[in-house]
C-alpha positions as CSV (number, residue, x, y, z in Angstrom):
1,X,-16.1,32.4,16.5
2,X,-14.4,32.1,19.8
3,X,-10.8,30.2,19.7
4,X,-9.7,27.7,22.4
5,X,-8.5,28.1,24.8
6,X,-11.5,30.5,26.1
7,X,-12.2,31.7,29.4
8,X,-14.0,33.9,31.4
9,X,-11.8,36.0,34.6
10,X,-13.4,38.0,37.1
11,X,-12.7,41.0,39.2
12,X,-12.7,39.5,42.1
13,X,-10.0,36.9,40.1
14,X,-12.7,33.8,40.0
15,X,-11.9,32.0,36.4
16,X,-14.4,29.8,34.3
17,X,-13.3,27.4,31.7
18,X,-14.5,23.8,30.6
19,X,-12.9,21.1,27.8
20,X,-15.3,21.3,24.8
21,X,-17.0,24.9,25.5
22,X,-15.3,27.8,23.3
23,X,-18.2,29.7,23.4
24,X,-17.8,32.7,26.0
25,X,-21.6,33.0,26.4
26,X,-21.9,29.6,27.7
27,X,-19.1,29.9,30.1
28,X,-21.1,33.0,31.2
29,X,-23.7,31.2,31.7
30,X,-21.7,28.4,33.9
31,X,-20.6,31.6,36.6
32,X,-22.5,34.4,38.2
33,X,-21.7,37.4,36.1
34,X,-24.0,38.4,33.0
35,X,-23.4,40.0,29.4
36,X,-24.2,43.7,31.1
37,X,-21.0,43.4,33.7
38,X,-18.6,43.1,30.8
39,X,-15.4,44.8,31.6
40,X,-17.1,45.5,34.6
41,X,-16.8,42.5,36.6
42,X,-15.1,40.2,34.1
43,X,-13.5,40.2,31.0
44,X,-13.6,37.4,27.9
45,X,-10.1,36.0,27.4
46,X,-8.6,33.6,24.3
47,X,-5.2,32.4,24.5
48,X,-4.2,30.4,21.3
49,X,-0.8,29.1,19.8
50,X,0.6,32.2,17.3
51,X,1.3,29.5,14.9
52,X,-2.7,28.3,15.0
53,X,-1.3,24.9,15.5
54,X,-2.9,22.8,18.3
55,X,-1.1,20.1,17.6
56,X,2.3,21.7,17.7
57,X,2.3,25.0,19.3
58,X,5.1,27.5,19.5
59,X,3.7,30.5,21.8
60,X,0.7,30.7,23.1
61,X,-0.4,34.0,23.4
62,X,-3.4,35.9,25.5
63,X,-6.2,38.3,24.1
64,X,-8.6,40.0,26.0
65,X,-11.9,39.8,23.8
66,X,-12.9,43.5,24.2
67,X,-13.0,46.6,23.1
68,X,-10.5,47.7,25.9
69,X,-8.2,46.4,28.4
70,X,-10.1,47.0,31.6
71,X,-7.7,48.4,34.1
72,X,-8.3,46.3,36.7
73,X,-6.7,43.4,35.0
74,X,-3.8,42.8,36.5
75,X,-0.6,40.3,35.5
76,X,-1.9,38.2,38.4
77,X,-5.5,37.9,36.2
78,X,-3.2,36.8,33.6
79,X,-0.9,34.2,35.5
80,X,-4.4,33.0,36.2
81,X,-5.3,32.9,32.8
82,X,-2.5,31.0,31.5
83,X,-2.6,28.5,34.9
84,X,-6.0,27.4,33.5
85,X,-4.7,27.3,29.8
86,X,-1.9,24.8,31.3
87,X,-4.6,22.7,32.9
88,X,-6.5,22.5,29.6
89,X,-3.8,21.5,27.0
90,X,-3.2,18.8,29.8
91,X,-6.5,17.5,29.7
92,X,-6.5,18.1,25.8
93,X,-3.3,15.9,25.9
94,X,-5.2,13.3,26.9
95,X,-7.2,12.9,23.7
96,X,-4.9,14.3,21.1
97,X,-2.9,12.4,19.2
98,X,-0.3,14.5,18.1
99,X,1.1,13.5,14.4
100,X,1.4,15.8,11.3
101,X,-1.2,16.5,9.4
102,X,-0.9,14.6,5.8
103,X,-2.8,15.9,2.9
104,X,-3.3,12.8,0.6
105,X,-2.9,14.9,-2.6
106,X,-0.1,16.9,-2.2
107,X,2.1,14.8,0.0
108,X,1.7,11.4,-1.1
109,X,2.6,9.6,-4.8
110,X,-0.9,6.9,-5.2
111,X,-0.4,3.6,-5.9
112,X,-0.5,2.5,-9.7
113,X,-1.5,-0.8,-8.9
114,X,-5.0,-1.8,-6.9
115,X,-4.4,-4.4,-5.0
116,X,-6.7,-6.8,-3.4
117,X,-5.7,-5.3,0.0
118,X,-6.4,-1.3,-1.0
119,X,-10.4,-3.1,-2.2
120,X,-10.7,-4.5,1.3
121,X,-9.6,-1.3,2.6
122,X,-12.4,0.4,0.5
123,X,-15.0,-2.6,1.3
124,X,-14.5,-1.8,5.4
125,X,-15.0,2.1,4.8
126,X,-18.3,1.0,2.8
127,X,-19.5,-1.2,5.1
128,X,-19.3,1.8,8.1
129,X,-22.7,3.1,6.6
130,X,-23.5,6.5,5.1
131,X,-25.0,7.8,7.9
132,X,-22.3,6.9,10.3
133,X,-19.4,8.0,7.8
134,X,-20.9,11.7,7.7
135,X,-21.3,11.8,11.9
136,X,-17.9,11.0,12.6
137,X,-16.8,14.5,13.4
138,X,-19.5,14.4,16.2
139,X,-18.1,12.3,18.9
140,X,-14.9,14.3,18.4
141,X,-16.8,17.9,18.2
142,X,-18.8,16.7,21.7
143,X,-15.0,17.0,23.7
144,X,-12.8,19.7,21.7
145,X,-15.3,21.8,19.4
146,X,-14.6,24.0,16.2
147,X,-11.5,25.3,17.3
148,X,-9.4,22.4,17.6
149,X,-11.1,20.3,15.3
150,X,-10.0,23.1,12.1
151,X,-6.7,23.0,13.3
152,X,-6.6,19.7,12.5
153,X,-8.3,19.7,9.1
154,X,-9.2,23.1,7.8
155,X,-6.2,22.5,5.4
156,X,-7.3,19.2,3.5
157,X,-11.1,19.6,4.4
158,X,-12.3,21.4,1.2
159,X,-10.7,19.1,-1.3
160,X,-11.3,15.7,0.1
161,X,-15.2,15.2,0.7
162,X,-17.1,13.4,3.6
163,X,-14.2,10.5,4.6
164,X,-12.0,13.9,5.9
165,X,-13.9,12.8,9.0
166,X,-12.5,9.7,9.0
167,X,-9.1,10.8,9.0
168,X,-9.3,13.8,11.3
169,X,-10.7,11.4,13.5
170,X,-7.2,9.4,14.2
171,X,-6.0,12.6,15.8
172,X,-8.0,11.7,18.4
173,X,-8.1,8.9,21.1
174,X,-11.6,8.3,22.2
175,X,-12.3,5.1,23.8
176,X,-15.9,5.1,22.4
177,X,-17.4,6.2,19.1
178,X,-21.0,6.9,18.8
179,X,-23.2,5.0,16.0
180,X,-20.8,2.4,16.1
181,X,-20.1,-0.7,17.9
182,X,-16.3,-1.4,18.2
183,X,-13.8,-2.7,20.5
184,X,-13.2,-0.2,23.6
185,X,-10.0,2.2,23.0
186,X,-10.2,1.2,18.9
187,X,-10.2,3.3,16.0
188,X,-12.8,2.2,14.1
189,X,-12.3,3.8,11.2
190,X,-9.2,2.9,10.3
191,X,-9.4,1.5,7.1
192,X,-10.1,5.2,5.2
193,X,-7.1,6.3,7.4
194,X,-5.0,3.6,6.1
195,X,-6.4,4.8,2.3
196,X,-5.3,8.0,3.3
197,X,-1.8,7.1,4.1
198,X,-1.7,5.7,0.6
199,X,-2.7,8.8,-0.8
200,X,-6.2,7.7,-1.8
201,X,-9.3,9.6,-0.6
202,X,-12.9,7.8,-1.3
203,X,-16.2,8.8,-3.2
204,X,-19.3,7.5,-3.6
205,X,-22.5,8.4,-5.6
206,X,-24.9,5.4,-4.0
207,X,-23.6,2.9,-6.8
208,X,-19.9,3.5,-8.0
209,X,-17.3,4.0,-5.7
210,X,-14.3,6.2,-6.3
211,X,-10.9,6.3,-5.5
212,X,-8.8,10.0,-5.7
213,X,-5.2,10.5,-6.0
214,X,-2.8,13.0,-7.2
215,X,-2.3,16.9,-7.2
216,X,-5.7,16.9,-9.0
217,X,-7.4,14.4,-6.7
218,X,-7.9,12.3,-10.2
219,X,-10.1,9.0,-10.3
220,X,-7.7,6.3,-10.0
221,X,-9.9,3.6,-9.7
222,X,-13.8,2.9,-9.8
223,X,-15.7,-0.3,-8.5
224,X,-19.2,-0.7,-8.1
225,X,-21.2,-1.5,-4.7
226,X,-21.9,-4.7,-5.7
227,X,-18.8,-5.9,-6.9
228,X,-16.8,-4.4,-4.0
229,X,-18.5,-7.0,-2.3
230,X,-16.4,-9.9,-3.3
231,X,-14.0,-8.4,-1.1
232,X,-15.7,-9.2,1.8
């Protein structure tokens, strides 16, 4: 899989990039050159943090995605290069929310106690809808892709289940979220982020919902669909 940030450099020193496309076929596509001028004409270039951490980088550091260095490429190609890298992580900047990344099982002690307030919590995530909890990740994947969208959860996304979407997307300020009516510029899935900061991480088999906790991601606490909705 390509890594942002991605782009293509010529030759003759034009550069392609775009916000959203990793892919170095489709910025191929977007210029004038073709697969068979490889090396040739223009090279493939990645230039990611050597920490893999978009949200805060140390070094960013440049690879030329090829077999060989051409020897055309000169440190003006690459001054180029990281120009366009500059441009992106300010446009990037403009949707990133840059916070740390909490995992709600190893960093956080669960309530004992299940308040009226944590139930409400749970009644808003419910009341998103299936469908729309599992497409969250698709307004965000539409303007930043796989690459920065693992950063932000490859290391909590294989213990947590479907609302990791929910969380992930706080990292991220889009003013509006598809399947969803909200108000413009507001999160509206902040109620299973709010869960999350209390280290509690939802479940739900199309009757019982659950509530996780704990270095083993335990059941805490189980209500039914139906009476979750007294807390309407």
């Amino acid at each position: 899989m390509c890594k942002a940030f991605s782009c293509i450099i010529g030759k003759d020193m034009n550069l392609y990039w775009k916000l959203g496309i990793d892919s170095h076929s489709e910025l191929i596509d977007m210029s004038p050159y073709s697969d068979n001028m490889d090396c040739k004409k223009f090279v493939r270039i990645e230039i990611t943090p050597d920490n893999n951490d978009y949200l805060f980088p140390n070094k960013w550091t440049l690879k030329i995605d090829s077999e060989k260095r051409p020897r055309w490429f000169s440190p003006a190609h690459e001054t180029e290069c990281m120009k366009a890298q500059n441009q992106w992580q300010s446009q990037l900047d403009k949707i990133l929310v840059h916070k740390k990344i909490v995992h709600p099982f190893n960093d956080i002690v669960p309530p004992k106690c299940f308040t009226k307030k944590i139930k409400r919590l749970l009644y808003d995530w419910d009341s998103v809808g299936g469908s729309v909890r599992d497409s969250v990740g698709d307004s965000v994947g539409n303007s930043v892709r796989d690459s920065v969208w693992d950063s932000v959860w490859g290391s909590v996304r294989d213990s947590v289940g479907d609302s990791v979407g929910g969380y992930t997307g706080s990292f991220f300020k889009i003013q509006k979220w598809k399947y969803i009516q909200h108000k413009k510029g507001a999160y509206p899935y902040q109620s299973v982020v709010k869960l999350w900061m209390l280290g509690l991480v939802p479940s739900f088999d199309g009757e019982i919902w659950r509530l996780h906790g704990g270095h083993n991601a335990k059941i805490l606490f189980e209500i039914s669909k139906k009476d979750l909705k007294k807390y309407k």
